[in-house]
C-alpha positions as CSV (number, residue, x, y, z in Angstrom):
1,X,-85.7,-323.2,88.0
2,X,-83.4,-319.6,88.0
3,X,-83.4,-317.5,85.5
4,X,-80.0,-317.8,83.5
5,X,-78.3,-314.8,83.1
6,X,-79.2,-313.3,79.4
7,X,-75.8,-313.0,78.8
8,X,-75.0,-316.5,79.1
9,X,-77.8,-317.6,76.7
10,X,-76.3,-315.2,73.5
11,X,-73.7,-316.0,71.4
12,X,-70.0,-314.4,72.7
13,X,-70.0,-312.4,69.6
14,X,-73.7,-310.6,71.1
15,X,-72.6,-311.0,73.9
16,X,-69.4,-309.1,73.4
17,X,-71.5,-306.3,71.5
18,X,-73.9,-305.9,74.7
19,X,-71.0,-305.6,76.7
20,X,-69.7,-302.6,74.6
21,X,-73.1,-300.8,74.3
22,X,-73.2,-301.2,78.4
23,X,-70.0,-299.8,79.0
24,X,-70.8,-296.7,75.9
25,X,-73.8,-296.0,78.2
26,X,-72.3,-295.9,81.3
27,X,-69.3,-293.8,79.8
28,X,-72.0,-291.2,78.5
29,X,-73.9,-290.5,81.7
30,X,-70.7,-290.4,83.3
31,X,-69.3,-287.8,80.9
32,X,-72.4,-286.6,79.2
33,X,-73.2,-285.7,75.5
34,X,-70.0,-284.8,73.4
35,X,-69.3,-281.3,72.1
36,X,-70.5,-280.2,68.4
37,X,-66.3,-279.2,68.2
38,X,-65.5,-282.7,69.0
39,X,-67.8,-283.9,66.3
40,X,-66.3,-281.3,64.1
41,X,-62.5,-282.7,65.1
42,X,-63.7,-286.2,64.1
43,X,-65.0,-285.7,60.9
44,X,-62.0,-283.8,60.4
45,X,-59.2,-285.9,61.2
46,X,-61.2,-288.5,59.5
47,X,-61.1,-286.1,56.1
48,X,-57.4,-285.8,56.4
49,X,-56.5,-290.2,57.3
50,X,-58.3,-290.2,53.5
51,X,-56.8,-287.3,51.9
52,X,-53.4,-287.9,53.2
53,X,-52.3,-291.2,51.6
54,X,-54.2,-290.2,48.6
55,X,-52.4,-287.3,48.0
56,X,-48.7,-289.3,49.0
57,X,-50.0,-292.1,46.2
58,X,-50.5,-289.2,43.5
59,X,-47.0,-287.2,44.4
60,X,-45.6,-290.1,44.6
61,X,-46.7,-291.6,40.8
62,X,-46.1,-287.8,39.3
63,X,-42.4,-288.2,40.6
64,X,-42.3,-291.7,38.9
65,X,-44.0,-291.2,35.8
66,X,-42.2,-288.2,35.2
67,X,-38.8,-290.1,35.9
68,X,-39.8,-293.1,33.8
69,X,-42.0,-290.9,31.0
70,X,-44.7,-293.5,31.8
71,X,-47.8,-290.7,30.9
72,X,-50.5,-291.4,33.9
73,X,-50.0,-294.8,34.6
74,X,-47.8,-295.1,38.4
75,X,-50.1,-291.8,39.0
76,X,-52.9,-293.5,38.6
77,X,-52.7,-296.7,40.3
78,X,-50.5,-295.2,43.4
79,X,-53.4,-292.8,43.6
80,X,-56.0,-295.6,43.9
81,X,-54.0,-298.0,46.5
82,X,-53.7,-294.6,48.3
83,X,-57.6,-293.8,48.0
84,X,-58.2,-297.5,49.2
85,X,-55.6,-297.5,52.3
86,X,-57.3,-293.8,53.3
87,X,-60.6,-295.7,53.6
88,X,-59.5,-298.4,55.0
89,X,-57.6,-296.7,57.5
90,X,-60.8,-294.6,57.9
91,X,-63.1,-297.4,58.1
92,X,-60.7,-299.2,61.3
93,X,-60.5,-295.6,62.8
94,X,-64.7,-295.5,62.9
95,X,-65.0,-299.0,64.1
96,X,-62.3,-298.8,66.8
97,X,-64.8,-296.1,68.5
């Protein structure tokens, strides 16, 4: 009897992953090992998709509360919804890669 193929005998969702990991592998000895400044870049523009809507959420909840004399609370909760966009935003821009 011939061997199956191994893909063929995982699920699609392995399968799917081993296809990825393949085509990473080829991509690096094609292109080699990344630069320490593109490293750098990444964790940098991955600082500022968090610290961006964080700080729109705050600005944005200062402005209100101080049009509405509502103390802390739009600041607050607009800086939390902004805290959790910027990590989610940060978490599909990691997994995308």
């Amino acid at each position: 009897m011939p061997a199956a193929e191994p893909e063929q005998n995982l699920p699609n969702d392995m399968a799917e992953a081993v296809r990825k990991r393949r085509g990473r592998h080829t991509q690096w000895r094609a292109e080699g090992e990344p630069s320490l400044l593109r490293f750098v870049g990444q964790i940098g523009v991955l600082g500022w998709i968090i610290v961006v809507p964080t700080l729109v959420g705050m600005f944005v909840g200062r402005w209100l509360d101080h049009s509405f004399g509502t103390g802390i609370f739009w600041s607050a909760a607009l800086m939390v919804l902004g805290v959790a966009f910027g990590f989610w935003s940060g978490w599909r821009r990691m997994h995308r890669q």
